[in-house]
GUTI-990742 format. One line per 4 residues: number of its first residue (from 0); their letters; for each residue x, y, z of N, C-alpha, C. Coordinates in pm, whole numbers. Atoms other than C-alpha are relative to their C-alpha. Last residue first. Example, Ala and Ser with C-alpha at 12.3 -4.5 7.8 and 13.67 -1.06 7.14 Angstrom:
# GUTI-990742
1> sa> -82,-119,-6,1367,-106,714,-77,109,73 ~ 89,-119,0,1230,-450,780,90,120,0
***
This chain:
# GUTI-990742
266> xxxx> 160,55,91,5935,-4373,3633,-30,-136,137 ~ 44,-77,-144,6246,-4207,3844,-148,-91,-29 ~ -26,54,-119,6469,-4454,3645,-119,39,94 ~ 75,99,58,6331,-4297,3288,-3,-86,138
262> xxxx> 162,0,16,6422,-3989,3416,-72,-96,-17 ~ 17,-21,-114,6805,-4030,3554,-198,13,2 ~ -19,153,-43,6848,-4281,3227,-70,106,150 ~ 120,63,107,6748,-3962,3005,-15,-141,129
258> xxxx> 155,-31,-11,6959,-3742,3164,-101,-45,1 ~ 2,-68,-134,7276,-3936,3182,-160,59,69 ~ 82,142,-72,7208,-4013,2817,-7,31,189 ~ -178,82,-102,7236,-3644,2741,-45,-104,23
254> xxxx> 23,105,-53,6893,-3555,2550,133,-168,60 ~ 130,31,-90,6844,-3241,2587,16,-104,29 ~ 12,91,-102,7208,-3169,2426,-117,-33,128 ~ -44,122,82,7272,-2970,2124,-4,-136,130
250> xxxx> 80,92,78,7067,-2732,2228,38,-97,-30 ~ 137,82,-41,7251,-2665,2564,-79,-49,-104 ~ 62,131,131,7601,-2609,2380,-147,-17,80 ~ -104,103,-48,7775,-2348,2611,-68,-120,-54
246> xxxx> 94,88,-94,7418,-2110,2485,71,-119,68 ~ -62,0,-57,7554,-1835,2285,-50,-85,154 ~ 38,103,-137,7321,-1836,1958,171,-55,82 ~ -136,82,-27,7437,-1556,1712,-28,-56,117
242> xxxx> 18,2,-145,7076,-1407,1592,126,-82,40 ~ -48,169,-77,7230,-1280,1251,-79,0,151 ~ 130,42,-8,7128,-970,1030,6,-109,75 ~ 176,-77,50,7429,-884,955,-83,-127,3
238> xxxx> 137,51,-70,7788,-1076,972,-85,86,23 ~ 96,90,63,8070,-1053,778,-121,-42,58 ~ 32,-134,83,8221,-701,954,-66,-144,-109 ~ 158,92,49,8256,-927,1273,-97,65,-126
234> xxxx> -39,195,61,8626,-851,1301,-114,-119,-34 ~ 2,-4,123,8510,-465,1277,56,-182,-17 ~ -84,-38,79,8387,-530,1610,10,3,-89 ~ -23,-181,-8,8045,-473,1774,130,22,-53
230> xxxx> 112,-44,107,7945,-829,1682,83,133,-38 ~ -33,49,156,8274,-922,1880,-62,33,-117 ~ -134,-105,20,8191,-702,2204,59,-82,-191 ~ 51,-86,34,7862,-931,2213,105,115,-75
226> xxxx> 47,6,194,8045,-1222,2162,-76,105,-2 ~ -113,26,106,8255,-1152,2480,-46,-33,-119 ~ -52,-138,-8,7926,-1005,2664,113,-4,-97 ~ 65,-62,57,7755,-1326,2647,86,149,-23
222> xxxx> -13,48,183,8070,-1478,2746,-105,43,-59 ~ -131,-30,69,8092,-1222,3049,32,-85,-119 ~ 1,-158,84,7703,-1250,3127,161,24,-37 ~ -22,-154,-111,7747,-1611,3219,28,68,-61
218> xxxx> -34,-111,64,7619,-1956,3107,36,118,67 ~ 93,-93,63,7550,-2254,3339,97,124,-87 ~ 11,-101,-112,7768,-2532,3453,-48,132,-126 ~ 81,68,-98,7747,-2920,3323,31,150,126
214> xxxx> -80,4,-103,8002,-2894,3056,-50,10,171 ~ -72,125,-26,7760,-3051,2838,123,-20,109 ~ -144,-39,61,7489,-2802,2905,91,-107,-3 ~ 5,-18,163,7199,-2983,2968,124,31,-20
210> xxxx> -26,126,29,7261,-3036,3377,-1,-18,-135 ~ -109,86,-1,7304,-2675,3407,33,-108,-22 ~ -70,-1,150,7005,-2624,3174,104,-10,71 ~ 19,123,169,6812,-2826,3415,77,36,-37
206> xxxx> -89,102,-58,6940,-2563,3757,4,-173,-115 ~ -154,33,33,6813,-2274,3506,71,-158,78 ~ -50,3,157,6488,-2387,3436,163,18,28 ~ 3,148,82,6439,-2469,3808,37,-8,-120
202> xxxx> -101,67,-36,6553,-2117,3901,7,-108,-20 ~ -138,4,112,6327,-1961,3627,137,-113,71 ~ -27,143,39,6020,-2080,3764,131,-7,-67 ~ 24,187,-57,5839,-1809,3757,59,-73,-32
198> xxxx> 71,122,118,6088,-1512,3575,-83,-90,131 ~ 159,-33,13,6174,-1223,3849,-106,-95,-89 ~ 80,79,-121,6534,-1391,3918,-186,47,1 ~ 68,134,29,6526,-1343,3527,-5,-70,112
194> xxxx> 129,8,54,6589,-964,3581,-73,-159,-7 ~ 129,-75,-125,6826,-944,3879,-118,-61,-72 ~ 54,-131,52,7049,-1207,3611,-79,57,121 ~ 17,-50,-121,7178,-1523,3595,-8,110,50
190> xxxx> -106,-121,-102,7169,-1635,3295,-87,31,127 ~ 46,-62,-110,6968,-1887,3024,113,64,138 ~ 78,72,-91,7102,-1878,2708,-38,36,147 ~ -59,75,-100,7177,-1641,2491,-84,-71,101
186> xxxx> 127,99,-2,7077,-1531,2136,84,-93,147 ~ -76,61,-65,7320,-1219,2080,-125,-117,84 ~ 47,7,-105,7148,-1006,1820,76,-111,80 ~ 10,132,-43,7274,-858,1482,-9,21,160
182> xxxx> 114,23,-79,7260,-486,1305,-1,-204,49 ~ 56,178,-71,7540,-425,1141,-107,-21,92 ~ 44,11,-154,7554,-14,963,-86,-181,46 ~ -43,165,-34,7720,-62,615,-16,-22,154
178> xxxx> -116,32,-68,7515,282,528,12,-146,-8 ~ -97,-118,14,7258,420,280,86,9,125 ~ 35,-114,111,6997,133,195,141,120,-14 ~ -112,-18,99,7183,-91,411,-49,46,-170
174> xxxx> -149,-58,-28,7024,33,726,64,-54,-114 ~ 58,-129,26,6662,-115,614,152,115,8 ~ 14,10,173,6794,-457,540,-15,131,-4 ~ -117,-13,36,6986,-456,920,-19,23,-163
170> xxxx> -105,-96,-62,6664,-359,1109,143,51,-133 ~ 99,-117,70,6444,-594,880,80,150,29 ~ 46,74,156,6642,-893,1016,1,150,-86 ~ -137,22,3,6692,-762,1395,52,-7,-215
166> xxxx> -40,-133,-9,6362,-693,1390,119,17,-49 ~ 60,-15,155,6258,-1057,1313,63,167,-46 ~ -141,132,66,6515,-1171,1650,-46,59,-177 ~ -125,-120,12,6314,-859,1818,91,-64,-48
162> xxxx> -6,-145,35,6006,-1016,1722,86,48,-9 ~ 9,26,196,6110,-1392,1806,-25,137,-54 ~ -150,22,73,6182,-1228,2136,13,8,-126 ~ -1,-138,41,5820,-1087,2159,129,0,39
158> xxxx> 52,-43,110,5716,-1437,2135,55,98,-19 ~ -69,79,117,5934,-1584,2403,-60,64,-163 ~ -152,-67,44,5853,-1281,2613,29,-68,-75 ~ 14,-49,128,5472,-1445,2679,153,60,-63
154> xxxx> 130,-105,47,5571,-1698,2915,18,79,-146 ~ 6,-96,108,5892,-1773,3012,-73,65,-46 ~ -72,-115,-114,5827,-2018,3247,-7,124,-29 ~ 106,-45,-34,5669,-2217,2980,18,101,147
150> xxxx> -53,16,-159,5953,-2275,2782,-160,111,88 ~ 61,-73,-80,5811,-2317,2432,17,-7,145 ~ 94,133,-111,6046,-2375,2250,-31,63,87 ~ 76,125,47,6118,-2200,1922,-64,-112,99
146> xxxx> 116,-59,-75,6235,-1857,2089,-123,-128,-81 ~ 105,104,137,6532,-2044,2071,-104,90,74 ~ -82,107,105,6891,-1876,2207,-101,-59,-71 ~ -66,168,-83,6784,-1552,2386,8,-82,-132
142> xxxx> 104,150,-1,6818,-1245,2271,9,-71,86 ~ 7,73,-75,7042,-908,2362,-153,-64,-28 ~ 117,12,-112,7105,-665,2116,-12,-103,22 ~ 29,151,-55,7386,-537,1908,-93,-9,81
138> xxxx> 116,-7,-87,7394,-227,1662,4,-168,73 ~ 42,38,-25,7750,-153,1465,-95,-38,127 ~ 10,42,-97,7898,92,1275,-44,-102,43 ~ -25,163,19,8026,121,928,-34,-25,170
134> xxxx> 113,67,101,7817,441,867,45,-171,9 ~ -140,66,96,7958,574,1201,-82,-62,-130 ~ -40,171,-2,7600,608,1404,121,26,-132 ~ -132,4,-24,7508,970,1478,98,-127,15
130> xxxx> -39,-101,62,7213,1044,1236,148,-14,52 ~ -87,29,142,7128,683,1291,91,126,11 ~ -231,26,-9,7079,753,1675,22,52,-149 ~ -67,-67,-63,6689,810,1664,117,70,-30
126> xxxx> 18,-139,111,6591,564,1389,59,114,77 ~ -111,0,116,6826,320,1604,-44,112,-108 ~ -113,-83,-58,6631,457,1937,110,-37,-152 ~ 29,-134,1,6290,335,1787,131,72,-6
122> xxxx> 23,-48,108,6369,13,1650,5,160,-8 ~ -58,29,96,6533,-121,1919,6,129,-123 ~ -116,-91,-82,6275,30,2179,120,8,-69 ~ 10,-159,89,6026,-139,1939,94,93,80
118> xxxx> -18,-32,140,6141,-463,2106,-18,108,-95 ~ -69,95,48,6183,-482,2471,44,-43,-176 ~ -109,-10,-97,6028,-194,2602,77,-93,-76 ~ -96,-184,16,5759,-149,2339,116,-10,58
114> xxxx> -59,9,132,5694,-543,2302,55,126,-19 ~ -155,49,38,5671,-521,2699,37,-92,-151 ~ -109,-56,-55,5435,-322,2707,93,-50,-8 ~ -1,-120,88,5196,-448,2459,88,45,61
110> xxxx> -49,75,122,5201,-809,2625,48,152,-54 ~ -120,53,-43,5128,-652,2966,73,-66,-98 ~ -92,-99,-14,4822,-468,2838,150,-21,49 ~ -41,-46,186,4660,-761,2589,139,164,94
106> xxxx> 48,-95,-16,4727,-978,2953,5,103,-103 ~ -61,-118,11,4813,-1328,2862,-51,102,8 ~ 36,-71,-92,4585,-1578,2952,64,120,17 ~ 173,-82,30,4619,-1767,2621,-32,88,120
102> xxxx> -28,-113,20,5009,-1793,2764,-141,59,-91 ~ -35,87,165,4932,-2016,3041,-6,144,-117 ~ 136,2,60,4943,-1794,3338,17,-86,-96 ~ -6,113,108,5308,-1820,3569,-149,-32,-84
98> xxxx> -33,156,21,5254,-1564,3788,0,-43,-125 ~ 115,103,-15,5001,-1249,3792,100,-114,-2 ~ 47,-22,-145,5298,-1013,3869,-108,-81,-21 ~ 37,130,-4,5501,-1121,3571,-71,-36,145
94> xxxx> 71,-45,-85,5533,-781,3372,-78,-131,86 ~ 99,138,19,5814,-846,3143,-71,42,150 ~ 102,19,-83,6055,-587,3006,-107,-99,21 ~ 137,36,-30,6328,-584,2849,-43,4,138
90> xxxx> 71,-47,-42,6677,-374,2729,-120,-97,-5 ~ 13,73,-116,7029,-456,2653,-124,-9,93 ~ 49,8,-27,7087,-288,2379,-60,-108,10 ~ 19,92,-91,7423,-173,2275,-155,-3,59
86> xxxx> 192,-29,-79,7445,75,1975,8,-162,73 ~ 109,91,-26,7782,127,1803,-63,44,89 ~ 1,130,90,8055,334,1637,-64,-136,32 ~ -20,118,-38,7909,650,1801,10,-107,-119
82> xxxx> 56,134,79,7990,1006,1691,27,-131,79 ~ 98,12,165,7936,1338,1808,2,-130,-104 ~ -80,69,138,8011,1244,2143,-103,2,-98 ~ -173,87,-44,7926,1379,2498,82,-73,-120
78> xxxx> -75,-110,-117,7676,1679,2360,156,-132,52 ~ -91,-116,106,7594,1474,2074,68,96,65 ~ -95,109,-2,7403,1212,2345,131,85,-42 ~ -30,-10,-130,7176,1508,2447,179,-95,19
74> xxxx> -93,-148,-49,7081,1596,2111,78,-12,140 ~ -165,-33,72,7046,1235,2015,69,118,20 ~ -157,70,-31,6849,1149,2313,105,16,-107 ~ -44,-66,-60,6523,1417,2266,198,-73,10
70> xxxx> -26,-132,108,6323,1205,2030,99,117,39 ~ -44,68,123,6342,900,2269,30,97,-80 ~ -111,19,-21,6277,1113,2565,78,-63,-66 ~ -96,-102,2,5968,1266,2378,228,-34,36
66> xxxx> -11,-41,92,5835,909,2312,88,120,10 ~ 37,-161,21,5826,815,2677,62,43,-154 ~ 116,45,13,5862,402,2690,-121,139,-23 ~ 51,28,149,6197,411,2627,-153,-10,-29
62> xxxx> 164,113,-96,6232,588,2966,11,-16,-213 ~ 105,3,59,6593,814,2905,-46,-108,14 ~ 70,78,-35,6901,884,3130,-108,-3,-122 ~ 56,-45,29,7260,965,3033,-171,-99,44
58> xxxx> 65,71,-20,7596,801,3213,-155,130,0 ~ 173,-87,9,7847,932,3095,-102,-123,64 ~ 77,-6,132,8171,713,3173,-160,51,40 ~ 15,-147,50,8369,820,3508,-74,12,-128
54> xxxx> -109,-88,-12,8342,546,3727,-16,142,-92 ~ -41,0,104,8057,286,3611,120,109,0 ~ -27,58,53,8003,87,3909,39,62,-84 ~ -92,41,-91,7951,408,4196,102,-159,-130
50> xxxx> -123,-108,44,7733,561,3913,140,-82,67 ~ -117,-10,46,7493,279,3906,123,75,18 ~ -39,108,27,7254,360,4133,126,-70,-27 ~ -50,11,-116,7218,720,4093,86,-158,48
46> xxxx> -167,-48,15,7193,641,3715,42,-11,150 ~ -58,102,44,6900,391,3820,140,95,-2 ~ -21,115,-117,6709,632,4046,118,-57,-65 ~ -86,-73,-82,6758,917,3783,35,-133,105
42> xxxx> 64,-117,-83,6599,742,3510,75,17,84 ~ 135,-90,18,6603,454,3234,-17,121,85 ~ 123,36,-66,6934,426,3158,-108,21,31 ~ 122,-86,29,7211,554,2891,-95,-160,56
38> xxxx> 129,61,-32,7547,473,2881,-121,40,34 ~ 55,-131,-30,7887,639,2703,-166,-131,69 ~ 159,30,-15,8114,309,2699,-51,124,-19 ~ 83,-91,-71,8454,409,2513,-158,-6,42
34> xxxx> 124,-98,98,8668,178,2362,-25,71,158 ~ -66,-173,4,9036,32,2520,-137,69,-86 ~ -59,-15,120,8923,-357,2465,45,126,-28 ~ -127,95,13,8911,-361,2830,43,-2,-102
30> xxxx> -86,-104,-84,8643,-97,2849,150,-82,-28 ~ -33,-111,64,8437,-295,2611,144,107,20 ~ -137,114,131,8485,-620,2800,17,140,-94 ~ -146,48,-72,8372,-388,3112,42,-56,-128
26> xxxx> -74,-142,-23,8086,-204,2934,132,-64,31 ~ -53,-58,134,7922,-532,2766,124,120,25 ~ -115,77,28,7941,-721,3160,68,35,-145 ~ -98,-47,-82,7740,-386,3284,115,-113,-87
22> xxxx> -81,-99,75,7510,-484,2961,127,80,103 ~ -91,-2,86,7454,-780,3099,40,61,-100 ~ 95,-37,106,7311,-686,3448,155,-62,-173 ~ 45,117,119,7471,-846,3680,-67,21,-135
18> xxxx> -173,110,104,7672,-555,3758,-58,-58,37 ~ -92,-23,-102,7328,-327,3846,79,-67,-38 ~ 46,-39,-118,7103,-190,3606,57,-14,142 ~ -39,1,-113,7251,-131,3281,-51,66,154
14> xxxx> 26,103,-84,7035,-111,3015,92,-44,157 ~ 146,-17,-54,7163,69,2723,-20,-116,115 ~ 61,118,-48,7503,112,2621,-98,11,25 ~ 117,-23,-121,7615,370,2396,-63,-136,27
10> xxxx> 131,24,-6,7953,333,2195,-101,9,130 ~ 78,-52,-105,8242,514,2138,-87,-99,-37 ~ 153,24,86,8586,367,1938,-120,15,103 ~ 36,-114,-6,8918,444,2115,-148,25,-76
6> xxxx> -106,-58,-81,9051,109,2099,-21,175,-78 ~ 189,-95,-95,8743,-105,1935,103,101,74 ~ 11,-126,97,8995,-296,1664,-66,71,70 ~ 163,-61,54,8898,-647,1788,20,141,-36
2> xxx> 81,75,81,9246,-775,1788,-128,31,-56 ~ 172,-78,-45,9427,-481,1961,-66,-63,-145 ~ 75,-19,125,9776,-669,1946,-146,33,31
***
């Protein structure tokens, strides 16, 4: 039974940089549900790269950060398929070569970049696309799970999450002027990733949230990826505008007794 309905259905991935990446883990559950990845990275290096992982699906390049190549990707896309029934994006940036700063020390040019890369990149490539987006299609993008605490590792990105969590919002009100085009975000926890070995401090954050979680082992780009592939089905045709938190329970558990007794002991 072809539960999620995606069996011959196109969509464009974004972001794939090498299989950890978690839009490589969107292409494979995709692929499995019988759809069609088409993908789209930032530049020649990266396709080169990739190619050997993605076998025979397109693989198109554009810099979200070059206006023309943004304005240029639907003609290019239209050449391998005139229509996509979703939009995968999988895309930030974080510029964390000064370290761990407090986040008043934030840099105004390293903040600005990576709200373009990471959030107006969204915005931009869906005005882009629309023309070739299915009207019942659907747009997914990659969060994290609280941009409410302040994880100080993290730095400035937690903010210019909450952005692309507000985007997400505004995204899906503005698309149902004149389509049933979904727009929702996949709010995941912390992963294991090329990109978030570049976080300060991330490996300590993650080796905590193993102990948080209740099953007491970290998250992974293939269940992020399995609710991503769900947004993107018609079996998620009640849901808009949503950040869908995918986090093996860590909020619901900071304060495991276990935890609490191993801290209060160390005192």
């Amino acid at each position: 039974m072809d539960f999620l309905a995606l069996t011959d259905k196109t969509f464009v991935v974004f972001g794939v940089a090498n299989r950890r990446s978690v839009a490589y883990a969107v292409s494979r559950v995709l692929e499995a549900a019988g759809a069609r990845p088409v993908h789209v990275v930032r530049d020649g290096a990266i396709r080169d790269r990739v190619r050997p992982l993605l076998g025979d699906a397109p693989i198109l390049t554009c810099d979200v950060r070059c206006d023309a190549d943004v304005e240029t990707l639907g003609d290019r896309l239209r050449a391998e398929c005139p229509r996509l029934h979703g939009l995968v994006h999988s895309i930030a940036h974080a510029n964390y070569s000064a370290g761990a700063v407090g986040f008043h020390e934030t840099p105004k040019a390293d903040f600005l970049e990576a709200v373009d890369v990471s959030c107006y990149s969204l915005i931009g490539l869906v005005r882009e696309l629309k023309p070739l987006l299915d009207p019942d299609a659907a747009v997914v993008t990659i969060s994290i799970s609280t941009t409410r605490m302040a994880a100080q590792s993290y730095g400035y990105m937690g903010p210019i999450k909450a952005a692309l969590d507000s985007a997400v919002v505004f995204l899906a009100k503005s698309l149902s002027v004149d389509t049933r085009i979904r727009v929702n975000a996949v709010g995941a926890g912390p992963l294991k990733t090329s990109a978030s070995a570049g976080i300060p401090g991330f490996v300590d954050a993650y080796l905590y949230a193993e102990q948080v979680i209740p099953r007491q082992s970290g998250l992974t780009t293939d269940e992020v990826a399995a609710a991503a592939a769900f947004l993107l089905s018609p079996r998620a045709s009640g849901i808009n505008g949503q950040t869908v938190v995918v986090d093996a329970g860590m909020a619901m558990n900071y304060f495991d007794r276990e935890i609490v007794r191993r801290v209060t002991r160390s005192e």
